[in-house]
C-alpha positions in Angstrom: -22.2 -46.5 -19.6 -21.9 -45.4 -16.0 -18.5 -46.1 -16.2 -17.5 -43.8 -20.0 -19.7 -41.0 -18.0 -17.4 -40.9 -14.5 -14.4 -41.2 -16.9 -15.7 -37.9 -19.3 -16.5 -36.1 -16.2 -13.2 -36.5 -14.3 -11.3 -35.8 -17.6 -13.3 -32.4 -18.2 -12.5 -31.8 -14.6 -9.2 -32.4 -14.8 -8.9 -30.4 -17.7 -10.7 -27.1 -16.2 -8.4 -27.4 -12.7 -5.6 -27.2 -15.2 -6.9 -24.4 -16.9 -7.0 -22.6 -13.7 -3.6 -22.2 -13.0 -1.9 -19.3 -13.7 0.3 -20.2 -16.3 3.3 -18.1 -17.1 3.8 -17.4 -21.2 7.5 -16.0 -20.8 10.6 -17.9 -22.1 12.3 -19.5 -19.1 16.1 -17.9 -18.8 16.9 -19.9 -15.5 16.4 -22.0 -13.1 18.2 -21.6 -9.7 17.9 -22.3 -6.1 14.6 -23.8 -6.2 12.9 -21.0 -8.4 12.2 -20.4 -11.8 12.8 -17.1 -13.5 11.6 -16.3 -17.0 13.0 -13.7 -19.3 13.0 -9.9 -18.7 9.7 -7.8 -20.1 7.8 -4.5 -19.4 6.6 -4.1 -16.6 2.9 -3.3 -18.2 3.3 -7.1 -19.6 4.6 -8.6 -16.3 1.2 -7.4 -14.5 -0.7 -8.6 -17.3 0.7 -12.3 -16.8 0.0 -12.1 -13.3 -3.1 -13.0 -11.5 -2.9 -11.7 -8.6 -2.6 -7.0 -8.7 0.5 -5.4 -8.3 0.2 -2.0 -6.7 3.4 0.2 -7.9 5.3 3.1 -6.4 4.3 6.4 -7.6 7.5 8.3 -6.0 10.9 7.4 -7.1 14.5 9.0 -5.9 15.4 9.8 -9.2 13.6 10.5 -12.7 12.4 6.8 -13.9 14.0 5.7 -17.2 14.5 2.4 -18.5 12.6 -0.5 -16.2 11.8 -3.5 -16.3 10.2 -6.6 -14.7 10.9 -10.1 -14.2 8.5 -13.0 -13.2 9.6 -15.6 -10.8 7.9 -18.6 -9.6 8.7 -21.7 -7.1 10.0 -24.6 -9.2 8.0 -27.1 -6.8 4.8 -25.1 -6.9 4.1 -22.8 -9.6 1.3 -21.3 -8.1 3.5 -19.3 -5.9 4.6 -16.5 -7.7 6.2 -13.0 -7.7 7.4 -9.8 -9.6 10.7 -8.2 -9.6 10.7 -4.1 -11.4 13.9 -2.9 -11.7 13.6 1.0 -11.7 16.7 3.2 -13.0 16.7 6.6 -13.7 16.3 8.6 -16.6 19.0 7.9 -19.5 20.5 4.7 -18.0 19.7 1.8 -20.5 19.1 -1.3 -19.4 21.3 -4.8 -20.2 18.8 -7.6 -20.4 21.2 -10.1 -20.0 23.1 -8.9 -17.0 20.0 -7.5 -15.5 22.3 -4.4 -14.9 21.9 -0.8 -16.5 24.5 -1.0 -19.2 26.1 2.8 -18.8 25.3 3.1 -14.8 25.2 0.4 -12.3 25.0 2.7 -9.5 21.8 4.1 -8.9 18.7 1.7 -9.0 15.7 0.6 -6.8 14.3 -2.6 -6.7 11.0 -3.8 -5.8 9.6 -7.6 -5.5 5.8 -8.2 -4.7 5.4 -12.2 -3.9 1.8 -13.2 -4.5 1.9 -15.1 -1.3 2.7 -14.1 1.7 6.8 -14.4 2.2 8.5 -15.6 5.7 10.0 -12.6 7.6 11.4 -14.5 9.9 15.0 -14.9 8.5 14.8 -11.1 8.0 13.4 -10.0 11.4 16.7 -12.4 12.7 19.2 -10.5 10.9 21.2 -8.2 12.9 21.4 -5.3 10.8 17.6 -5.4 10.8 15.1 -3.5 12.6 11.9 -2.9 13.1 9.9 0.8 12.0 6.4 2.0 11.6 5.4 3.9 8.8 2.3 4.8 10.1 0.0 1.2 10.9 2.6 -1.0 8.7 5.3 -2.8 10.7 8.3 -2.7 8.0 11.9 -4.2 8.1 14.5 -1.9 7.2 18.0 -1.8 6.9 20.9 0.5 5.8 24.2 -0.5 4.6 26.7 2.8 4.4 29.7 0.9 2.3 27.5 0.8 -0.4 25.4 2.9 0.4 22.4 1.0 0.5 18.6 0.5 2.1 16.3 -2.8 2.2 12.5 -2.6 3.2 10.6 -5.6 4.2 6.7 -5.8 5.2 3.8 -8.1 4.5 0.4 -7.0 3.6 -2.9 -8.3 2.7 -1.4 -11.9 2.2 1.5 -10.7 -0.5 5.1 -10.1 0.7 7.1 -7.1 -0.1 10.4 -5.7 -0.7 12.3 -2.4 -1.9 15.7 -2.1 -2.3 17.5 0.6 -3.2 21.3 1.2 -4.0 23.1 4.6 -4.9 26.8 4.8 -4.8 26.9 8.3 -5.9 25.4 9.3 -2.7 29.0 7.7 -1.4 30.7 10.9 -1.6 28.2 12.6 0.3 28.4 10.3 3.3 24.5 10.0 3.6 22.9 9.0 6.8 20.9 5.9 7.6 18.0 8.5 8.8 18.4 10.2 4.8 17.6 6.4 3.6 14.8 5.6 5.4 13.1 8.5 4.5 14.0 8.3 1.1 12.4 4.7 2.3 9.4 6.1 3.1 8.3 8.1 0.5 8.7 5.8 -2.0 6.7 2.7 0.4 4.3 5.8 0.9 3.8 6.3 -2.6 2.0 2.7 -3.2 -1.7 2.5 -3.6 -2.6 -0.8 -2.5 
């Protein structure tokens, strides 16, 4: 009797620990380099399958149109998961399954929240990388001109963060790297954690 009363109990246990996961109800579209991404949806519905809050940017360099969200996780341990929103302005319609804007691939901003706090130190490495304060938050930022293009990096409150934010139209204006990290730091501003 003993025995049929361990076995219930670990069984119930068992089943509750598994119920406590956070258990994505996407379709999975890939699998690839150790993660797991599942299929593109609203961004309202991506921080409704998340357990974990997602504080979004308020400010965007351009009108917001079109955006979307994807859910990622790590093949080898699902409970380390994080959110990719694609922002693209106004009248740009998205193609699901390029991931690209379907008229305009030339102005979008990315931003990826990682429930778990992600490893800067591959980034902090990087050449092209350094170090700014916007106001008490180190950040990692870097510009690339050819493209033009800027990449934020930081860590906060156990979550790691990204922006990333690509405009070839400002190509022909020959923007600085100073004009990018501003545009940087309103949008990083702009988050209510």
């Amino acid at each position: 009797m003993k025995r049929t009363i361990k076995v219930i109990y670990f069984a119930a246990l068992l089943i509750i620990l598994s119920a406590c996961q956070n258990q994505i109800d996407l379709e999975v579209e890939r699998e690839q380099d150790g993660l797991r991404f599942y299929e593109d949806i609203s961004i309202d519905e991506a921080l409704d399958q998340l357990d974990y809050d997602v504080p979004l940017p308020t400010t965007l360099p351009f009108e917001q149109g079109d955006s979307r969200a994807q859910i990622y996780e790590h093949i080898d341990n699902p409970d380390r998961q994080g959110v990719k929103v694609r922002y693209v302005k106004e009248g740009v319609e998205l193609d699901y399954s390029s991931k690209r804007p379907m008229d305009d691939i030339f102005q979008y901003l990315d931003y990826t929240v990682a429930g778990y706090e992600t490893g800067l130190k591959s980034i902090k490495e990087h050449e092209d990388v350094e170090k700014v304060m916007f106001g008490d938050q180190e950040v990692y930022f870097s510009y690339s001109p050819s493209i033009p293009a800027a990449s934020l990096h930081w860590a906060r409150d156990g979550k790691g963060y990204s922006l990333s934010y690509f405009n070839a139209y400002a190509r022909e204006e020959d923007p600085t790297k100073e004009q990018f990290e501003e545009i940087m730091r309103e949008v990083y501003q702009s988050i209510e954690y």
